[in-house]
C-alpha positions in Angstrom: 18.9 -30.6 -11.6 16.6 -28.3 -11.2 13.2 -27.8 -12.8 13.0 -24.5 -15.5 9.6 -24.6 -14.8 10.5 -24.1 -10.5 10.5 -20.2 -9.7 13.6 -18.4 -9.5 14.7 -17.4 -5.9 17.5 -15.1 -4.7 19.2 -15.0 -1.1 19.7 -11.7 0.2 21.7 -11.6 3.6 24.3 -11.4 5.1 26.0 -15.0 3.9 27.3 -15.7 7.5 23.5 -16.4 8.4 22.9 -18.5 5.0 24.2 -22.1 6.9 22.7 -21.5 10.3 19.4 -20.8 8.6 19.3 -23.4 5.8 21.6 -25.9 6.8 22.0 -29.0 4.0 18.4 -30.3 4.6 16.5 -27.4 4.5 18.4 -26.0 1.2 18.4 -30.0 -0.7 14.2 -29.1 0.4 14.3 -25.8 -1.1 15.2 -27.2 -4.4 12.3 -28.9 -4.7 10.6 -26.3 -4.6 12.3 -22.8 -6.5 15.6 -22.3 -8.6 18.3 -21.3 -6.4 22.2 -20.7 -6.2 22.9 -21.1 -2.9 26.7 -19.9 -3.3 25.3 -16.7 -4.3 24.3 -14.6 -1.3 23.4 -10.9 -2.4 24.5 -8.2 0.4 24.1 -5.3 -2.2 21.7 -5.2 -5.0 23.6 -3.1 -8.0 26.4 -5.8 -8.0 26.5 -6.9 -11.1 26.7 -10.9 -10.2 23.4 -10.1 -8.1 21.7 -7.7 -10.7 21.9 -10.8 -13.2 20.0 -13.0 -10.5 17.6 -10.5 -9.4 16.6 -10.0 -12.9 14.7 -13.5 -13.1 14.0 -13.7 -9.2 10.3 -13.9 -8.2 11.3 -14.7 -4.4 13.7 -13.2 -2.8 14.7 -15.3 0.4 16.0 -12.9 3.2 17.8 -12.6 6.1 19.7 -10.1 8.7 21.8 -8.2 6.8 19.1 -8.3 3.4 19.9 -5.3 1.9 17.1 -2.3 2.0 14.2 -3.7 -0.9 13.3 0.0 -2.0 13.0 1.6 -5.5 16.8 0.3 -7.2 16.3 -2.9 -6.2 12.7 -3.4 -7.4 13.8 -2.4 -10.9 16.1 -4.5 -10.9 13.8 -7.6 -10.1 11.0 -6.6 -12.0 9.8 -10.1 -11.7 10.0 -10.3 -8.0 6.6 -10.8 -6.3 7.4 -12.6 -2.7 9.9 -11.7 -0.2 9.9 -14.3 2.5 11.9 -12.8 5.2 13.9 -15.5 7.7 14.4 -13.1 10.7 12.0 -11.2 12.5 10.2 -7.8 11.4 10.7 -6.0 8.3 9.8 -3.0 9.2 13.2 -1.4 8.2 13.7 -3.9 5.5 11.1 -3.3 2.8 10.4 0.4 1.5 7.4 2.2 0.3 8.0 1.4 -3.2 7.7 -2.6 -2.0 4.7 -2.7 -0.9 3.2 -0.1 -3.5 4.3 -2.9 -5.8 1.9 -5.4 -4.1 4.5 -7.7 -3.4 3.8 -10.7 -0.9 5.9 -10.6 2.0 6.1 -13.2 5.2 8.4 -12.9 8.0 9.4 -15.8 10.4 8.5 -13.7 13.4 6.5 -16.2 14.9 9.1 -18.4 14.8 11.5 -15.9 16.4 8.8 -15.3 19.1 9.3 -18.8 21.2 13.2 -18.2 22.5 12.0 -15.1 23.0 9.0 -16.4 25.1 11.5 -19.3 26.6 13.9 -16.7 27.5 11.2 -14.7 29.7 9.4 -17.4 31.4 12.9 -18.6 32.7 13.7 -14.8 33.8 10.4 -14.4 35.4 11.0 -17.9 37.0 14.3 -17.5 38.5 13.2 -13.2 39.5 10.4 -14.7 41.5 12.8 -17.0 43.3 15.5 -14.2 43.3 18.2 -16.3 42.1 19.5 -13.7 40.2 20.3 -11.7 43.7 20.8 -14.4 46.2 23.4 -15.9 43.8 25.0 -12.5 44.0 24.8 -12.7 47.9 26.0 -16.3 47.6 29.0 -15.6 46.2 29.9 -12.7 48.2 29.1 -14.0 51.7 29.3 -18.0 50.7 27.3 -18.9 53.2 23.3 -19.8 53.2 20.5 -16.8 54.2 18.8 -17.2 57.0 15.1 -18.6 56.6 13.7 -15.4 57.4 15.9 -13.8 54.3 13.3 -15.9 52.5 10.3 -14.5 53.9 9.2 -12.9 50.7 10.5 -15.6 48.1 8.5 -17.2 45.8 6.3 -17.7 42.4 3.0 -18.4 44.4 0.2 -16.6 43.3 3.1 -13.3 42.5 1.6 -11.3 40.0 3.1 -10.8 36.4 2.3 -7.9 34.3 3.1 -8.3 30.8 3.2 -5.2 28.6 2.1 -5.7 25.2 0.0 -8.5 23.8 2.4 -8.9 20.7 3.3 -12.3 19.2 6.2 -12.7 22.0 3.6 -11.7 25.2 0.8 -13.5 23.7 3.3 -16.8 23.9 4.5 -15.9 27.5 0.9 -15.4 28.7 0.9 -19.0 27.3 3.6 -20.4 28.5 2.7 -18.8 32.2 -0.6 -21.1 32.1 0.8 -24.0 34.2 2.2 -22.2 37.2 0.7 -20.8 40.7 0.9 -17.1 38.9 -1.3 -14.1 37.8 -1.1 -12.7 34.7 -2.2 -8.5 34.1 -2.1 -7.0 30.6 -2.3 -4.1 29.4 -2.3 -3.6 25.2 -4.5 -1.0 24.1 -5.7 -3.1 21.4 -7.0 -6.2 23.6 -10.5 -6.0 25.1 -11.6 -8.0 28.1 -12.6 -11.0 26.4 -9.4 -11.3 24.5 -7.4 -10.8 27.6 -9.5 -13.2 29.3 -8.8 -15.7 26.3 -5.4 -15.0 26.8 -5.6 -16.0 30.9 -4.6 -12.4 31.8 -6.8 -9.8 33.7 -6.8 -6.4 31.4 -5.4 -3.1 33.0 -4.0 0.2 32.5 -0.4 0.5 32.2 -0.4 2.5 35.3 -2.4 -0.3 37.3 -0.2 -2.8 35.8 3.0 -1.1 37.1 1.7 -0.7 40.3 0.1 -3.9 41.0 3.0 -6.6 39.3 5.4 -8.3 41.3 7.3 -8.9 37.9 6.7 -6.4 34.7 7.9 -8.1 31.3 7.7 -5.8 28.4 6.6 -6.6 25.0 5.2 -4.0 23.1 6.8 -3.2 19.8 9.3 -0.3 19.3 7.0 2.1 16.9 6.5 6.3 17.6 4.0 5.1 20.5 6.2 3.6 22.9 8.8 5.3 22.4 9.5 6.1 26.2 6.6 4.7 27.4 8.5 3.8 30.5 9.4 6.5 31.3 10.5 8.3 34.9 7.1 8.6 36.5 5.8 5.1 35.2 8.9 3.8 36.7 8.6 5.0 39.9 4.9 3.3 39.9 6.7 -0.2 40.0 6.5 -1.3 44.0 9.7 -1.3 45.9 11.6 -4.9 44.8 9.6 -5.5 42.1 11.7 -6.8 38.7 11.3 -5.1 35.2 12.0 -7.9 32.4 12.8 -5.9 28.8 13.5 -8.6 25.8 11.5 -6.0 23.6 13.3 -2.8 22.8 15.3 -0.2 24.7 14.1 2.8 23.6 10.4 1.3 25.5 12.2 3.0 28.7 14.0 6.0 29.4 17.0 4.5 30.0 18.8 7.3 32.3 15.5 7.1 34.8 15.8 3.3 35.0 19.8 3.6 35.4 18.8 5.6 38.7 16.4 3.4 39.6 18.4 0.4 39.9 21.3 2.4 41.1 19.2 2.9 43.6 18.7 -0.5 44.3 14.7 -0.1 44.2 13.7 -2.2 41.9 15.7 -4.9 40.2 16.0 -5.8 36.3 16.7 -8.8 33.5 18.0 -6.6 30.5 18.3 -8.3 27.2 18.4 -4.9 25.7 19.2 -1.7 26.4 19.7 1.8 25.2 22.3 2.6 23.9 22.9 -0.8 22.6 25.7 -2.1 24.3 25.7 0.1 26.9 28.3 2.0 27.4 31.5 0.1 29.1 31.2 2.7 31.5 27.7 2.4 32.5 27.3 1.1 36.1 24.6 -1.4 34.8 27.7 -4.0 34.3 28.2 -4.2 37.7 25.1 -3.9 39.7 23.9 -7.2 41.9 20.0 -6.3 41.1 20.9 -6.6 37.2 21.1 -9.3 35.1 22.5 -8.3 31.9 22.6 -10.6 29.0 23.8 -9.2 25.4 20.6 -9.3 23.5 20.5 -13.1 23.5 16.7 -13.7 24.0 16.1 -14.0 20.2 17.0 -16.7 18.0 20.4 -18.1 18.2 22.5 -21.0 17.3 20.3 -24.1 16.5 17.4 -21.8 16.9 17.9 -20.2 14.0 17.3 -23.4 11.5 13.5 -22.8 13.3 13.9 -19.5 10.8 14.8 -21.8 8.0 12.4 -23.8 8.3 9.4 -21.4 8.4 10.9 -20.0 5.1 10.4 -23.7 3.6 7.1 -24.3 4.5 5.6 -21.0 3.3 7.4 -22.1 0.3 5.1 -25.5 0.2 1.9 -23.3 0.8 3.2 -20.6 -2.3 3.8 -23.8 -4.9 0.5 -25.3 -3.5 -1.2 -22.0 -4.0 -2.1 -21.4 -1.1 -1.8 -18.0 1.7 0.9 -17.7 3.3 0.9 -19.0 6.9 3.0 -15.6 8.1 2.1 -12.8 5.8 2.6 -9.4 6.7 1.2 -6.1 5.3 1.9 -2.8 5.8 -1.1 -2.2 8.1 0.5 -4.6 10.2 3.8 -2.5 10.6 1.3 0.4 12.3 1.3 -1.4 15.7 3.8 -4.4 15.5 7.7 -4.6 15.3 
């Protein structure tokens, strides 16, 4: 049984994530460490099963579908002072009234970074090979290209621009390190001894554009970017070169980059899109220089007991006394997702 001297923690989500997140392990570790009904799962904060909990809760242990942590449900937790988030940003997720409050929050971003990461390095990968094209061809025609079809195939010494030097491009730029490639950055933020550190050569974004084989963008979606690829910015990406979006869809004007690739111009590996899915009518479905995958880059299945986990250990560092390994603030939420 529990301790009574263990802090009281709440789950707020929605309660199909609860298992994938904490599967038996990870919740037999969290009761060593806070008070917790795991058959309660709180998706709206004036029930009054969850205004009971919240009324002792000091954590509050969060997923997708948390409900929104504003003024209501702050008075009714008036002993709440952690919100450790198991998902990605909590931008939309914690109000004003939170962080007026002074509350600690951490967010398993990080963790949520490396599929993300995994997911790009295999799309820049198989775009510098083009696999995603010549398995279109390959199906159509069935038969092998000529070697001269090959001419321009390759990941030696191609040139990848990444857009953003956010948790997610920081671990590409990593992950990029053992292979024949370049690496260009633009973040407004970096200087050039941070890029350098981060094996990438610093540039504008309109340098970047022009001079990448393969453009991966991972800046965060905040008032500044809305757009930021926009038609003219497009057009600056060289004939066959590949734009890579796992960020956000609203980063690019999404009708200039539909007649882009109708075009066939440039090609593109679209984890997300705007809208969000795209229309079934959109000709994006059906395009050979598109590969279109339904915002799968994030964490998924098994990934998302990487989530769980983070939420334990910051749980270790809080009962130790310790900071936070993940914490966020609301400065943070100015230039990050």
């Amino acid at each position: 049984m529990p301790s009574p001297h263990l802090p009281s923690a709440v789950f707020a989500m929605n309660p199909v994530h609860l298992p994938e997140l904490l599967p038996p392990h990870l919740i037999a570790r969290l009761g060593d460490l806070v008070r917790v009904d795991s058959t309660l799962v709180v998706q709206d904060f004036t029930d009054p099963a969850a205004r009971a909990a919240l009324a002792e809760a000091e954590i509050l242990i969060t997923g997708w579908g948390c409900p929104h942590i504003g003024a209501e449900a702050l008075a009714a937790a008036p002993r709440l002072r952690t919100v450790l988030h198991a998902a990605g940003s909590v931008r939309s997720l914690i109000g004003a009234d939170a962080w007026q409050r002074g509350l600690t929050v951490s967010s398993a971003v990080e963790a949520n970074a490396l599929p993300v990461a995994e997911y790009t390095l295999a799309a820049i990968l198989f775009a510098g090979k083009d696999a995603f094209g010549l398995r279109e061809r390959f199906r159509t025609v069935r038969a092998y290209p000529a070697p001269t079809e090959y001419a321009d195939i390759g990941n030696l010494g191609r040139r990848v621009g990444v857009i953003g030097a956010s948790r997610i491009g920081r671990r590409v730029l990593e992950l990029l390190r053992p292979f024949d490639l370049t690496a260009a950055l633009y973040d407004p933020y970096v200087d050039e001894v941070e890029a350098a550190s981060l094996g990438a050569v610093p540039m504008s974004l309109e340098e970047l554009l022009r001079t990448s084989d393969i453009v991966s963008l991972h800046a965060p979606d905040i008032p500044q970017t809305y757009r930021m690829l926009d038609r003219d910015r497009l057009a600056l990406i060289r004939d066959g070169g590949v734009l890579i979006n796992t960020s956000r869809g609203a980063l690019v004007d999404p009708e200039a980059l539909t007649d882009e690739l109708v075009a066939g111009r440039i090609s593109a590996v679209l984890d997300v899109t705007e809208p969000e899915p795209l229309s079934t009518g959109s000709p994006l479905y059906q395009l050979p220089n598109v590969f279109l995958t339904p915002h799968i880059a994030g964490s998924l299945g098994n990934e998302l007991e990487r989530l769980g986990r983070t939420v334990v250990d910051e749980l270790v560092l809080l009962a130790a006394g310790r900071r936070l390994a993940h914490p966020v603030s609301l400065a943070d939420l100015a230039i990050s997702a």
